[in-house]
VOKOL-114090 format. One record per atom (N, C-alpha, C): residue number from 1; atom name; x, y, z. Coordinates in steps of 0.001 Angstrom, whole numbers, plus 500000, padded with zeros to 6 digits. Layout:
N
NUM_CA_X_Y_Z;
...
END
This chain:
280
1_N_985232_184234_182328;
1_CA_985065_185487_183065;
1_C_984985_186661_182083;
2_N_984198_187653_182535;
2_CA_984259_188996_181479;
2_C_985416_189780_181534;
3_N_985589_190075_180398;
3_CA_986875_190751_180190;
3_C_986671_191651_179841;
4_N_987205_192900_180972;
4_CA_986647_194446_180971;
4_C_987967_195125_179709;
5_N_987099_195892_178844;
5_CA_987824_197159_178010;
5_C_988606_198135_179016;
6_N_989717_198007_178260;
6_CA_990475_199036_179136;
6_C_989801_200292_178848;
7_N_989161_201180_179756;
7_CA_988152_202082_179925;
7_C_988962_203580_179763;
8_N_990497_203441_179752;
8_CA_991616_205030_179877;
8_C_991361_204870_178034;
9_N_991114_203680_177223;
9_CA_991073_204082_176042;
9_C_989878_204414_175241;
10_N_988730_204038_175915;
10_CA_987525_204157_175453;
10_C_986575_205279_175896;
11_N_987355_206435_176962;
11_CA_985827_206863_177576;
11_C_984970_208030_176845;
12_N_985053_208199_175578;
12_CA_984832_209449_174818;
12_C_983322_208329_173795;
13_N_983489_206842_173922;
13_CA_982682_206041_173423;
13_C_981456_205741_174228;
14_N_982162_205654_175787;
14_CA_981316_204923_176647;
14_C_980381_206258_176650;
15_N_980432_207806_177163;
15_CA_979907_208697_177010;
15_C_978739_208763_175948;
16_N_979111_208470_174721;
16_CA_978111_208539_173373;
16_C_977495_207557_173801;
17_N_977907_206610_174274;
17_CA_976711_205505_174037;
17_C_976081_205991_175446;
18_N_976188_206061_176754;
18_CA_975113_206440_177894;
18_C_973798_207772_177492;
19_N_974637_209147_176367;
19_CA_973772_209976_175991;
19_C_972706_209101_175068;
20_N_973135_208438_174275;
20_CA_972180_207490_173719;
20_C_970845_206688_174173;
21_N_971602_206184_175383;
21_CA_970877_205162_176156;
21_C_969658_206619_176558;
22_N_969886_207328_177196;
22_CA_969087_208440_178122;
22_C_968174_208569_176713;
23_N_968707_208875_175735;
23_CA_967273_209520_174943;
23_C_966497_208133_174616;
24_N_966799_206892_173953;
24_CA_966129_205836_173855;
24_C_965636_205533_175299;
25_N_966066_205701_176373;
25_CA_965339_205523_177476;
25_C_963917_206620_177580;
26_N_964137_207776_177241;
26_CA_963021_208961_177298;
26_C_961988_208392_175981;
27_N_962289_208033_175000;
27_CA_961176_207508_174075;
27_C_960811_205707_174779;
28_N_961215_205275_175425;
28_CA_960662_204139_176089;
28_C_959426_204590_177340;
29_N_959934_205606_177654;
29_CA_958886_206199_178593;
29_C_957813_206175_178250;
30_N_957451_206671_176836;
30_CA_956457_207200_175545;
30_C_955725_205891_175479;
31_N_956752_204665_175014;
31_CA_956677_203865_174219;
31_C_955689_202456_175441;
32_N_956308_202692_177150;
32_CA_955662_202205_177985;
32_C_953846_202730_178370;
33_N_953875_203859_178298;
33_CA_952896_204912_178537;
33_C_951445_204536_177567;
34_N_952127_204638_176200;
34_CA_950979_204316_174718;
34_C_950992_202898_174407;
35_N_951684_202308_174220;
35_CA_951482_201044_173355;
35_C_950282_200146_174218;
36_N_950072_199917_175827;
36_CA_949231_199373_176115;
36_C_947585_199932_175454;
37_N_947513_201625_175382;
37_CA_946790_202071_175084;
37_C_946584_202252_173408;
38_N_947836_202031_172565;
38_CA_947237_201333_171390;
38_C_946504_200509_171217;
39_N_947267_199276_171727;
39_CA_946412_198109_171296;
39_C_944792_197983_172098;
40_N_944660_198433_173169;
40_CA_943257_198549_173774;
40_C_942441_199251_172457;
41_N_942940_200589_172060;
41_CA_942071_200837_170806;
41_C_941777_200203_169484;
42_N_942867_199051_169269;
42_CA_942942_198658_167903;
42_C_942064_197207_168422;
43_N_942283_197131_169687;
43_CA_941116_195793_169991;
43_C_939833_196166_169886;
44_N_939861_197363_170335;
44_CA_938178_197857_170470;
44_C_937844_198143_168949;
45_N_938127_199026_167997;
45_CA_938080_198769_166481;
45_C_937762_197166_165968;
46_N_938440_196434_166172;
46_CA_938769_195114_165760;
46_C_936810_194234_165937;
47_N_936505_194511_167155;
47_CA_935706_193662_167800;
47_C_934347_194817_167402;
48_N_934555_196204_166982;
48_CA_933091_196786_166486;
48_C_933281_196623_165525;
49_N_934283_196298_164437;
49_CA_933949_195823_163085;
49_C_933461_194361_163301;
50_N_934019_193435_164026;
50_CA_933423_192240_164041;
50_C_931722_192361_164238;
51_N_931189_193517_164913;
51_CA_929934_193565_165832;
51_C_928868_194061_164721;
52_N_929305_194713_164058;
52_CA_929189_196237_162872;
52_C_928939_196864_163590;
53_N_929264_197502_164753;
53_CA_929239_198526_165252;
53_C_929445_199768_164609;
54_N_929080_200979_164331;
54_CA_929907_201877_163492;
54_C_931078_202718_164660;
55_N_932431_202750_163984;
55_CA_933514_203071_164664;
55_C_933173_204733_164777;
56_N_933580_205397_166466;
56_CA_933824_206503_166609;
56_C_934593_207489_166118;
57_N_934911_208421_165491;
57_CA_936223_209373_164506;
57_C_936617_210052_165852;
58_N_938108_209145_166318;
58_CA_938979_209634_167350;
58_C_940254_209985_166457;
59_N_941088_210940_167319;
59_CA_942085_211216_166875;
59_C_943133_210360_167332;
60_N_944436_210876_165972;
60_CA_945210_209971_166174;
60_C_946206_209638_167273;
61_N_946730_208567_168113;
61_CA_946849_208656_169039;
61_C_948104_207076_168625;
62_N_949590_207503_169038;
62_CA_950269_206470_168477;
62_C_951117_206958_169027;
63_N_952977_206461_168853;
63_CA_953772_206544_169680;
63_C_954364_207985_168998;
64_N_954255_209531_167836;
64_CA_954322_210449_167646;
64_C_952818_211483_167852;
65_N_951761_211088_167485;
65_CA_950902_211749_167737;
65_C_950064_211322_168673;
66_N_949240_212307_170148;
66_CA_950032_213752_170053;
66_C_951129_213823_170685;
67_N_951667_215350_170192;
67_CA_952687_215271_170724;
67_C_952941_215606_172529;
68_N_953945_214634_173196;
68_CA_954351_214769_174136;
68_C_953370_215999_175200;
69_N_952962_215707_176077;
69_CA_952584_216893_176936;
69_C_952163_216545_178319;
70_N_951634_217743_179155;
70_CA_951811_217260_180722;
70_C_950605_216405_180642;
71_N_950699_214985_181435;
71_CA_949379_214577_181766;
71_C_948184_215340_182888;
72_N_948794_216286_183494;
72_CA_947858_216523_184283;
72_C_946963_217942_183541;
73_N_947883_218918_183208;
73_CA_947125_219980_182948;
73_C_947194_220136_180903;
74_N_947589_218904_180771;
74_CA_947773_219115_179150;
74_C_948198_219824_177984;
75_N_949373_220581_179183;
75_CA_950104_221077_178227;
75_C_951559_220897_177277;
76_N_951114_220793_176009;
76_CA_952008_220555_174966;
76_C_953650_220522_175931;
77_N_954439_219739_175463;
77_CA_955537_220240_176053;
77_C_956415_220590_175169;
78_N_957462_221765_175929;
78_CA_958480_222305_174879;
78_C_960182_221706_174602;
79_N_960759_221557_173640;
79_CA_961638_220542_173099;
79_C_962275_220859_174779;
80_N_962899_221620_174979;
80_CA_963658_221756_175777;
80_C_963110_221447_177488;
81_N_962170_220772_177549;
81_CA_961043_220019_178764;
81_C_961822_218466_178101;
82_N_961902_218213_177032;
82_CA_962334_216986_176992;
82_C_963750_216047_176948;
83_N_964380_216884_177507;
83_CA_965788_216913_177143;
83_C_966159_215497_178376;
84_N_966610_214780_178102;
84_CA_966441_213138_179037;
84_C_967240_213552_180576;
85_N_966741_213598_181800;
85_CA_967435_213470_182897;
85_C_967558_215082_183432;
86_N_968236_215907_182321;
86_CA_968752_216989_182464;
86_C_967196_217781_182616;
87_N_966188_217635_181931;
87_CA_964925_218491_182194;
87_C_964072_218555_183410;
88_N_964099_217030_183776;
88_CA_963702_216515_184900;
88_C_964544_217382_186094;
89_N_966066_217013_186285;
89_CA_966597_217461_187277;
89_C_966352_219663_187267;
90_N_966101_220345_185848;
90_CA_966438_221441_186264;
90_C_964863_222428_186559;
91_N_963904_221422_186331;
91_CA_962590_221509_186593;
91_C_962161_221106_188321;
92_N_962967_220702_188811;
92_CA_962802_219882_189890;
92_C_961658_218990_190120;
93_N_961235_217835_189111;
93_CA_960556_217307_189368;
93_C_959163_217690_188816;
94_N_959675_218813_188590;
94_CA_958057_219650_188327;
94_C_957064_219578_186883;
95_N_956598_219995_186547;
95_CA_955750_220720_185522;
95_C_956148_222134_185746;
96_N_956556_222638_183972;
96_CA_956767_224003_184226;
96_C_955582_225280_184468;
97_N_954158_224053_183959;
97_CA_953009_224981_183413;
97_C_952251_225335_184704;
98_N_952488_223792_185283;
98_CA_951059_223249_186341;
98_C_951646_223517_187460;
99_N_952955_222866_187506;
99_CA_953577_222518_188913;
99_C_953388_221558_189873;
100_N_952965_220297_188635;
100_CA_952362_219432_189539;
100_C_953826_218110_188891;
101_N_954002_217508_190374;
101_CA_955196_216573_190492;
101_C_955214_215693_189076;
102_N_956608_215518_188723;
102_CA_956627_214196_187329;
102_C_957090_213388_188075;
103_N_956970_212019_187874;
103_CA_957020_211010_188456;
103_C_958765_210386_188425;
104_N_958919_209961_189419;
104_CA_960414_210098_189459;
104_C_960745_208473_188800;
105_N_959876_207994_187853;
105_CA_960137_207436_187283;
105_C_960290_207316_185871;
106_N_960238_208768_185611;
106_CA_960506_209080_184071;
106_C_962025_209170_184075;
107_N_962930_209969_185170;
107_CA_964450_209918_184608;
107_C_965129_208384_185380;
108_N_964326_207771_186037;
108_CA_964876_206530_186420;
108_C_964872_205471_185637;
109_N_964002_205573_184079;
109_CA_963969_204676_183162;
109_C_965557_205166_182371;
110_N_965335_206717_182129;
110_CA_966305_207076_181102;
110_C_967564_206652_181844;
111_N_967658_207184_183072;
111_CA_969093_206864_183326;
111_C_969279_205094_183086;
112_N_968144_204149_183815;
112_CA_968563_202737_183286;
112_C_969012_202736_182404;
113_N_968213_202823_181320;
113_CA_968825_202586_179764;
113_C_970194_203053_179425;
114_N_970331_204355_180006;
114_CA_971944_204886_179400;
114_C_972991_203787_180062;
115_N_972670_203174_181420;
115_CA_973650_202085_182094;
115_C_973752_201149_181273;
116_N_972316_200240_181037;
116_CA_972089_199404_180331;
116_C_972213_199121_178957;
117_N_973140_200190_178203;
117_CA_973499_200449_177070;
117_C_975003_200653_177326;
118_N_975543_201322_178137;
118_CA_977106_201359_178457;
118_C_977138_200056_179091;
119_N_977017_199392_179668;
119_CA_977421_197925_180877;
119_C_978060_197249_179732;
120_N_976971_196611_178499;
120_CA_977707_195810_177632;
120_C_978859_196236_176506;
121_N_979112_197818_176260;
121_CA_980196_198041_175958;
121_C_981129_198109_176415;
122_N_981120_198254_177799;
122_CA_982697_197816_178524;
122_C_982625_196587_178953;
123_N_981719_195625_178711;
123_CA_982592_194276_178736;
123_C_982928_193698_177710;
124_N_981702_194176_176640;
124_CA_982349_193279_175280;
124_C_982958_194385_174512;
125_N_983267_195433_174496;
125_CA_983181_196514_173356;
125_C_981948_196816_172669;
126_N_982104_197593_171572;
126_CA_981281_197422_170281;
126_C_981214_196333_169614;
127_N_980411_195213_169963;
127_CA_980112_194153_168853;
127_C_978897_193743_169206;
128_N_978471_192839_168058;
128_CA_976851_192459_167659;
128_C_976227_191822_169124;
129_N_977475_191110_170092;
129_CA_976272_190651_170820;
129_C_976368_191722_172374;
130_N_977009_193044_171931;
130_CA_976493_193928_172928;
130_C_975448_194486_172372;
131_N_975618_195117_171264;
131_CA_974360_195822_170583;
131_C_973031_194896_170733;
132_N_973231_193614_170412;
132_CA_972051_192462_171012;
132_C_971697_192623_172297;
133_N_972772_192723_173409;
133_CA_971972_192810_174799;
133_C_971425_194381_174908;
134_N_971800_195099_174085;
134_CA_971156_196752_174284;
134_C_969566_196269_173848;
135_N_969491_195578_172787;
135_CA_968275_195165_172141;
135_C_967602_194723_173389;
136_N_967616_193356_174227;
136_CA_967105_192494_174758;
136_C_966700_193941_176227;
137_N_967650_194626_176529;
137_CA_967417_195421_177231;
137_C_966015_196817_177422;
138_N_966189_197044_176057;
138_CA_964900_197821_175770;
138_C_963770_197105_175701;
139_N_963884_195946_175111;
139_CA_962393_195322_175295;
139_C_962578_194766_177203;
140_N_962853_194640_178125;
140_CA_962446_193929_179198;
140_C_962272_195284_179485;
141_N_963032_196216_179667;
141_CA_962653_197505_180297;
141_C_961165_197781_180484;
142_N_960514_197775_178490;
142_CA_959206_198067_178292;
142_C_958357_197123_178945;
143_N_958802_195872_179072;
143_CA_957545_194470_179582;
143_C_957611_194620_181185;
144_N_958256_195130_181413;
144_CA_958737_195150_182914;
144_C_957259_196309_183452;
145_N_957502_197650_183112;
145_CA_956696_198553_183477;
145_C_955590_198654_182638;
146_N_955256_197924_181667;
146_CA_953948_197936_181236;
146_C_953248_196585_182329;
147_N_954049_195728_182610;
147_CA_953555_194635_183445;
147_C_953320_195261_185137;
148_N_954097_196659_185404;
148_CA_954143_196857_187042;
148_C_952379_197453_186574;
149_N_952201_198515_185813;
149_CA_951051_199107_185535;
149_C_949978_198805_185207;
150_N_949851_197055_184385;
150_CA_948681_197049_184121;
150_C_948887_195242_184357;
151_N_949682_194644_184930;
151_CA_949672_193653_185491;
151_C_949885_192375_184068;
152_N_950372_193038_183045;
152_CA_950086_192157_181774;
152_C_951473_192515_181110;
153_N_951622_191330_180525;
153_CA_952882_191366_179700;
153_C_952286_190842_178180;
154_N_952676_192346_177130;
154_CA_952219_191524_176171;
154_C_952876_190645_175426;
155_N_952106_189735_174799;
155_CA_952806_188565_173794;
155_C_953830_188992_172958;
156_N_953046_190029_172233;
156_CA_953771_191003_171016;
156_C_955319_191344_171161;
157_N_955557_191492_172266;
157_CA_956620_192100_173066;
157_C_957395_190939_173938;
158_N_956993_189816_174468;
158_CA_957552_188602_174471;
158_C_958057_187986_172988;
159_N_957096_187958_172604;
159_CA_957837_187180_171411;
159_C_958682_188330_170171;
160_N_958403_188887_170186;
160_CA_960203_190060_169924;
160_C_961448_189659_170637;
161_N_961166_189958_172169;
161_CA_962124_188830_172987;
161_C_962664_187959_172860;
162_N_961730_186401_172417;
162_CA_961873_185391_171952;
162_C_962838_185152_170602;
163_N_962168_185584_169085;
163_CA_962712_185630_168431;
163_C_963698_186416_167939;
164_N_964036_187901_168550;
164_CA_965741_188146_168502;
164_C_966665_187299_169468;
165_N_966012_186912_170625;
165_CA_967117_185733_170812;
165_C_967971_184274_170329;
166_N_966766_184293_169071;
166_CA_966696_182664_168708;
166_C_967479_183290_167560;
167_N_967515_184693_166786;
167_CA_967994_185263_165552;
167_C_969633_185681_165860;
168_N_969647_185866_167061;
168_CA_971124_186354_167660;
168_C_971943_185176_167753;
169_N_971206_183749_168199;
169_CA_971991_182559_168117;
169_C_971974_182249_166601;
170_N_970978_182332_165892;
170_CA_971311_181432_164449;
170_C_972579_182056_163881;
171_N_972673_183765_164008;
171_CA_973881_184409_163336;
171_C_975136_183934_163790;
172_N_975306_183459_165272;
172_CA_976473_183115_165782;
172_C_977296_183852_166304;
173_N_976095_185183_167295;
173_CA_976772_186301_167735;
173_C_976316_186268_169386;
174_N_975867_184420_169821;
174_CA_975131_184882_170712;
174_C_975943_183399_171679;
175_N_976505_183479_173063;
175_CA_977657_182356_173583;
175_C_976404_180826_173538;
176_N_975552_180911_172654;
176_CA_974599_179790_173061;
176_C_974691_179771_171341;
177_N_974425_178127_170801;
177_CA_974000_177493_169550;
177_C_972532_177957_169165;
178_N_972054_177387_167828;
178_CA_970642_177509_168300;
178_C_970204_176862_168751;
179_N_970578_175812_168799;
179_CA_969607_174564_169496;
179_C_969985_174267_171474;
180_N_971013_175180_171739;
180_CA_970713_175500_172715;
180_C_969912_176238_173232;
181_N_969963_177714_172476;
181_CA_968389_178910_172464;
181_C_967287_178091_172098;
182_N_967213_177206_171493;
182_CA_965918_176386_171339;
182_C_965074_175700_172498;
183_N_966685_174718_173068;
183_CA_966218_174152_174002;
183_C_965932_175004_175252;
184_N_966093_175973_174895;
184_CA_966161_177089_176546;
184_C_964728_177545_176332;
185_N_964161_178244_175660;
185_CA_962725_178468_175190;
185_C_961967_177229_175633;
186_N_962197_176285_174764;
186_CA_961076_175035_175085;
186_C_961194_174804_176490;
187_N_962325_174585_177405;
187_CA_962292_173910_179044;
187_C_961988_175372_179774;
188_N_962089_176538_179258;
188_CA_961957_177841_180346;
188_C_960253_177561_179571;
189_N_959885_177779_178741;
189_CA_957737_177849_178923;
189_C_957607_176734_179320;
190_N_958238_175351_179540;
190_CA_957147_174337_180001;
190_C_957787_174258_181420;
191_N_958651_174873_181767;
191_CA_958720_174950_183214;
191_C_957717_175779_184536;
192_N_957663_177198_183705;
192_CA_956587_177856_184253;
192_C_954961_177404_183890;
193_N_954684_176767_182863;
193_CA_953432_176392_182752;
193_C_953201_175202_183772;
194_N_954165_174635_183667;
194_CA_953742_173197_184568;
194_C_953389_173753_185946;
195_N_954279_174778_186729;
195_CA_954343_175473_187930;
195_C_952760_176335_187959;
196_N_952501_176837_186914;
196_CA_951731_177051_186931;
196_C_950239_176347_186864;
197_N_950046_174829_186186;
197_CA_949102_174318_185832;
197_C_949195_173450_187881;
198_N_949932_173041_188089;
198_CA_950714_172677_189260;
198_C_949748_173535_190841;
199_N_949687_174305_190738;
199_CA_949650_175309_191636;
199_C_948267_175405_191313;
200_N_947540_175716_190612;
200_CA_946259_175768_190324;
200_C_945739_174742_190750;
201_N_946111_173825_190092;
201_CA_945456_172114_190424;
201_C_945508_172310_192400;
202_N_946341_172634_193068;
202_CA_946575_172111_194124;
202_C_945523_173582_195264;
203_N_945942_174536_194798;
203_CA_945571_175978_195453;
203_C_943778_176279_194684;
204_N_943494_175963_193535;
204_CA_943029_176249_192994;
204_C_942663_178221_192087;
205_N_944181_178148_192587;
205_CA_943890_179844_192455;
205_C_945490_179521_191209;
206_N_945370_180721_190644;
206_CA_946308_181305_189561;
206_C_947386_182203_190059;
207_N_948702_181711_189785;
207_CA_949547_181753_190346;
207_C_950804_182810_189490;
208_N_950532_182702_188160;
208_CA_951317_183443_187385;
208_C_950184_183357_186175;
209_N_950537_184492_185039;
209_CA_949773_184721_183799;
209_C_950669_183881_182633;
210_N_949815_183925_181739;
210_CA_950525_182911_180842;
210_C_951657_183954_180214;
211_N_951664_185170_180414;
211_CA_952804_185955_179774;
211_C_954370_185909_180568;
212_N_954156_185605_181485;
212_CA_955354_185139_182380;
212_C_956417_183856_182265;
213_N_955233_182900_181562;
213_CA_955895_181603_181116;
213_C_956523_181907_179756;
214_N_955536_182801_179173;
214_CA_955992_183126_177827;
214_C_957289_183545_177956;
215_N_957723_184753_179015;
215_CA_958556_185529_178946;
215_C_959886_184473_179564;
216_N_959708_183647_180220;
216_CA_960894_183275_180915;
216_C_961320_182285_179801;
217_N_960282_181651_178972;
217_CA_960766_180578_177995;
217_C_961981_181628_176787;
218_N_961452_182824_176589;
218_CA_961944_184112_176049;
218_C_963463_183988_176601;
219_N_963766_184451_178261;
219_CA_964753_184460_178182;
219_C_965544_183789_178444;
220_N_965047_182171_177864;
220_CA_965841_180933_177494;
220_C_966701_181143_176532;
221_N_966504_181862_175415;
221_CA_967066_182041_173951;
221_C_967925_183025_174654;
222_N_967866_183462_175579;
222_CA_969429_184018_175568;
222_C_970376_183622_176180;
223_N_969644_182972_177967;
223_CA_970784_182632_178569;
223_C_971312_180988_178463;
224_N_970399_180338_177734;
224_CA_970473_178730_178262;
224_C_969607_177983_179364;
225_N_969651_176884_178837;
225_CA_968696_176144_179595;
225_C_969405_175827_181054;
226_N_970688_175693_181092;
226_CA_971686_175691_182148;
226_C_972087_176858_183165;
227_N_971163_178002_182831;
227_CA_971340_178973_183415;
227_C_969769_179753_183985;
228_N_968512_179158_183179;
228_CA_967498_179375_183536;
228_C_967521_179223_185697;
229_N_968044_178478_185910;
229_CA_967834_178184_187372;
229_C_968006_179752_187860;
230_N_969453_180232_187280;
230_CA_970203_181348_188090;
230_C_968741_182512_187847;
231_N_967865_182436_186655;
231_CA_967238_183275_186529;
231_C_966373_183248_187410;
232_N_965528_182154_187592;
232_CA_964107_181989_189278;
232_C_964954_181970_190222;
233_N_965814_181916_190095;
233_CA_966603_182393_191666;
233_C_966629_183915_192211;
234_N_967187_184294_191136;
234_CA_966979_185886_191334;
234_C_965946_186337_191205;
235_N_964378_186384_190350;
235_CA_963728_187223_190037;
235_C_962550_186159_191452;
236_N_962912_185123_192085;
236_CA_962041_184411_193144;
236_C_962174_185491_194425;
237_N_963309_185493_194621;
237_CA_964088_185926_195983;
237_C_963732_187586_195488;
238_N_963909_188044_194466;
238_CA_963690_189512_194562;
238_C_962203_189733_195002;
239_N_961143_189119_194133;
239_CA_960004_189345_194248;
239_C_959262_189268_195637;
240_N_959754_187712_196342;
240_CA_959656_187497_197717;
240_C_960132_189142_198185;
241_N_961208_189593_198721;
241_CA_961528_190660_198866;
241_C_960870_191407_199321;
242_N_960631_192204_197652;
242_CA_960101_193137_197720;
242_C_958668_192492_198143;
243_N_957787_191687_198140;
243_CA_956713_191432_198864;
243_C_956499_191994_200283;
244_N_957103_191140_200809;
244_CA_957549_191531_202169;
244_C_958064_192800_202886;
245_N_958861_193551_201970;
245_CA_959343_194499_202326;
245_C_958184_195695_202245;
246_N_957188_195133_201475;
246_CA_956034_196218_200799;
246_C_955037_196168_201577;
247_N_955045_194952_202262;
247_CA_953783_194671_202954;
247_C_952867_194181_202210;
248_N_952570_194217_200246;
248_CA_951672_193913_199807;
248_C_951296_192227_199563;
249_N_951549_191509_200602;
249_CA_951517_190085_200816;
249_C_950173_189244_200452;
250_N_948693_190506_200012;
250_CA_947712_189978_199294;
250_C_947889_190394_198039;
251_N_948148_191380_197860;
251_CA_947776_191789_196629;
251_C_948641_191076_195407;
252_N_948110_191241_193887;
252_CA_948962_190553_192930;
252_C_950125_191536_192675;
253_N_951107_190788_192219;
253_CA_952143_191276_192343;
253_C_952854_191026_190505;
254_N_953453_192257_189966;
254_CA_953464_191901_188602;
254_C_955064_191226_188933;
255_N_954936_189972_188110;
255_CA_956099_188720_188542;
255_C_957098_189105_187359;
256_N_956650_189833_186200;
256_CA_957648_189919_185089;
256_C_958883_191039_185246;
257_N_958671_191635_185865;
257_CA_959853_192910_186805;
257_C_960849_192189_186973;
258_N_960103_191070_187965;
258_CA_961662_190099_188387;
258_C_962287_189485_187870;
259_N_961343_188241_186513;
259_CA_961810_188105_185461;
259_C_962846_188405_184722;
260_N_962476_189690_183975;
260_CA_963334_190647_183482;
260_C_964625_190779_184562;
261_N_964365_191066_185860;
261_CA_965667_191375_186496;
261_C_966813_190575_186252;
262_N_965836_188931_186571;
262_CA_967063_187940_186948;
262_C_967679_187384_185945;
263_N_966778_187460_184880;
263_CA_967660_187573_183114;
263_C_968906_188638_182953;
264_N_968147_189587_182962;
264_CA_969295_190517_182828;
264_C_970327_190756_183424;
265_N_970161_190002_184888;
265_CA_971250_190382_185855;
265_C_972288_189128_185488;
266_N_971982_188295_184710;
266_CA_972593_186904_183946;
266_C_973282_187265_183065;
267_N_972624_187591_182177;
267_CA_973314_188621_180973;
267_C_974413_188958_181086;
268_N_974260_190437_182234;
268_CA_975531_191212_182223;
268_C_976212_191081_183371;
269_N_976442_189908_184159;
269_CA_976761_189617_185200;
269_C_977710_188030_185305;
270_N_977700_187464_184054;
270_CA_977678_186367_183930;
270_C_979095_185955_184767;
271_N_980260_186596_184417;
271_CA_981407_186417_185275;
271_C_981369_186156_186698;
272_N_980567_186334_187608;
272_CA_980348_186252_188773;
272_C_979474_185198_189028;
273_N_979022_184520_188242;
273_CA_978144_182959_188765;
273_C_978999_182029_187562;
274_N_980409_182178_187179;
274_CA_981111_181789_186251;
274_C_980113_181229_185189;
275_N_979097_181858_184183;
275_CA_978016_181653_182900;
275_C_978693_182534_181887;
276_N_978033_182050_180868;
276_CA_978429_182762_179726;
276_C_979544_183185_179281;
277_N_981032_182630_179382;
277_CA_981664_183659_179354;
277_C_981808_183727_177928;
278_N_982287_185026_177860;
278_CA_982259_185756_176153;
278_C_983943_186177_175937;
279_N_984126_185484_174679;
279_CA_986227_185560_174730;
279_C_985718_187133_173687;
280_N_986720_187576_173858;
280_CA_986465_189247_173217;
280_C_987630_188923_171987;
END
């Protein structure tokens, strides 16, 4: 079972680390927003040098330049527009320039992250394999909403996933061996591929992307192959869900959201489906 920090001695820590979480949550915003749109440019480069195409002179465009500004009316924004949660709430939502709505999913990332950065210090404290689940946390965050937006989870970003999980077990900071994180990777991708090769064969239609198998074999290396179940349990039943609840019962539905959920909700939840427990 998790064993909570007595919280009357820590709360001047838990504080630093949630302000933390909020600003790494506000550069994840950034970091969700551009990186799909990096690599679209560095593919398109890639494939007119293959072509000899001669390349267009665009500006630079990366996770600092340019800087920050409104998408709608393009204006630069000022430090104090970016201040995590607090800008959002004293703007109401707004643009200060345009006045046109920010999406109320810019302080709903930051605030995640600041949770999702405090959760594992009050169960484990400060040690390597909370700072590890802060890790594992920022990357699903990013695969999560680059996957609601453009229906794709990249590899690049799975396998970061992958291999800090397999790097967190070799150190011996992680409640799994490696060759348990091993075996959790290998049975979580050939579980979803089979489901997937499975379903095709029978429906003839495509049922999940290969980044989904990728990702769940991913978060084998953290939770175990013995715990993968608890994960399609949760991210099955959520997705069903929200299907239903959405009405969008044709349309595709990005499956790595849930993924990510039912991992993570493993993670930091483990005391309550008696998994993982972590002696402090």
């Amino acid at each position: 079972m998790i064993q909570l920090k007595m919280l009357e001695n820590m709360p001047f820590i838990f504080v630093v680390i949630f302000i933390f979480g909020l600003v790494i949550g506000s550069f994840l915003n950034v970091v969700i927003y551009r990186y799909p749109k990096m690599l679209e440019h560095a593919w398109r480069l890639e494939a007119e040098n293959e072509l000899g195409i001669p390349s267009k002179k665009t500006e630079r465009f990366d996770f600092i330049l340019p800087p920050s500004h409104c998408i709608e009316c393009q204006t630069p924004l000022r430090f104090y527009d970016k201040i995590p949660l607090l800008s959002w709430l004293y703007l109401k939502g707004q643009c200060r320039f345009c006045r046109k709505k920010i999406g109320l999913r810019y302080p709903a990332v930051e605030l995640f992250t600041g949770i999702a950065f405090t959760l594992p210090v009050i169960f484990w404290g400060l040690s390597f394999w909370s700072m590890a689940i802060m890790g594992c946390s920022v990357l699903l965050i990013i695969l999560s909403l680059i996957d609601v937006d453009h229906l794709w989870l990249p590899n690049s970003l799975n396998y970061a996933l992958l291999w800090l999980g397999l790097l967190v077990a070799l150190l011996g900071y992680s409640p799994l061996n490696l060759s348990q994180a091993v075996s959790g990777v290998m049975i979580g991708y050939f579980a979803l591929w089979s489901l997937y090769w499975g379903f095709k064969f029978l429906s003839g239609r495509e049922g999940l992307g290969s980044g989904d198998f990728l990702l769940f074999g991913a978060l084998g290396a953290w939770v175990g192959v013995q715990n993968l179940i608890y994960v399609a349990l949760i991210s099955s039943f959520s997705g069903i869900l929200f299907t239903l609840l959405s009405g969008r019962t044709k349309d595709k539905i990005p499956f790595g959201i849930w993924l990510a959920l039912g991992g993570w909700s493993v993670l930091l939840f483990p005391g309550f489906m008696g998994l993982l427990s972590k002696s402090t």
